[in-house]
C-alpha positions in Angstrom: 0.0 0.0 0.0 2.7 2.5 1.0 4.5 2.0 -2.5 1.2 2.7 -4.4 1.0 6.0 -2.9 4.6 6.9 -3.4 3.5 5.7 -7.2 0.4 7.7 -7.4 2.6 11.0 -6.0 5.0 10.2 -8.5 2.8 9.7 -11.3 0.6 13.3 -10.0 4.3 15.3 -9.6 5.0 14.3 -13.0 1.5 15.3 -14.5 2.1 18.5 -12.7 5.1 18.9 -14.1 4.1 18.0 -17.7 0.9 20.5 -17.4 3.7 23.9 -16.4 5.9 22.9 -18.9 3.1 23.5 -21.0 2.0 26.4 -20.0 5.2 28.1 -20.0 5.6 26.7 -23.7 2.0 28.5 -24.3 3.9 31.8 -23.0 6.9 31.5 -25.5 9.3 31.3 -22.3 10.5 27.5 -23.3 10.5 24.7 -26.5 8.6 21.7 -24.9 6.8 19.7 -27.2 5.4 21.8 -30.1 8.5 23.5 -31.3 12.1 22.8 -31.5 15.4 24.8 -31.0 17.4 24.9 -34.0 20.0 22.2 -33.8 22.5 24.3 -36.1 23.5 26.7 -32.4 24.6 23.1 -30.9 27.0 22.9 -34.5 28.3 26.3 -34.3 29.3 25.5 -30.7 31.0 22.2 -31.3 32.8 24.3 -34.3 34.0 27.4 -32.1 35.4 24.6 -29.9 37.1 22.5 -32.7 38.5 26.0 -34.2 40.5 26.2 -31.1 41.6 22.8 -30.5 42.7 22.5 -34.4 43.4 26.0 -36.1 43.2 24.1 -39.8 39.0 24.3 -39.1 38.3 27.9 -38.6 38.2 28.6 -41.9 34.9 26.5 -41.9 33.9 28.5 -39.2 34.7 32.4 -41.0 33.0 30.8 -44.1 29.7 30.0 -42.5 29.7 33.4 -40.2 30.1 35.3 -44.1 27.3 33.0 -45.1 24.7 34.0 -42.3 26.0 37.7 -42.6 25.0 37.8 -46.0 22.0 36.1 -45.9 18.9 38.7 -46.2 16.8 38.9 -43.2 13.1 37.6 -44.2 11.4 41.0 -44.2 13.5 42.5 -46.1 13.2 43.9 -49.6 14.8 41.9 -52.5 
């Protein structure tokens, strides 16, 4: 009996849990479920660290900074 309670407060602490995550996602303040970071800020971090460890790699990193700086923004006129 005592280990179904301590399962039924897990299970409700979870729920909880679950519901604020939620929430906040509904307020923009996180990415639960519905929307996703972009995975390319992960890559660009691994690459700043790989540009230090092995100078031969940062010109990946220079190439794809000019890329984003020269990409146009998407409200902007052609």
């Amino acid at each position: 009996m005592k280990y179904a309670l301590w399962g039924f407060a897990a299970v409700g602490c979870l729920y909880s849990l679950h519901r604020l995550a939620s929430w906040a996602e509904r307020r923009g303040w996180i990415h639960y479920l519905k929307r996703r970071g972009s995975s390319g800020a992960l890559g660009s971090a691994l690459l700043e660290i790989q540009a230090i460890m092995e100078p031969s790699k940062r010109y990946v990193l220079e190439e794809r900074r000019k890329d984003d700086s020269e990409r146009p923004e998407p409200g902007d006129p052609p």
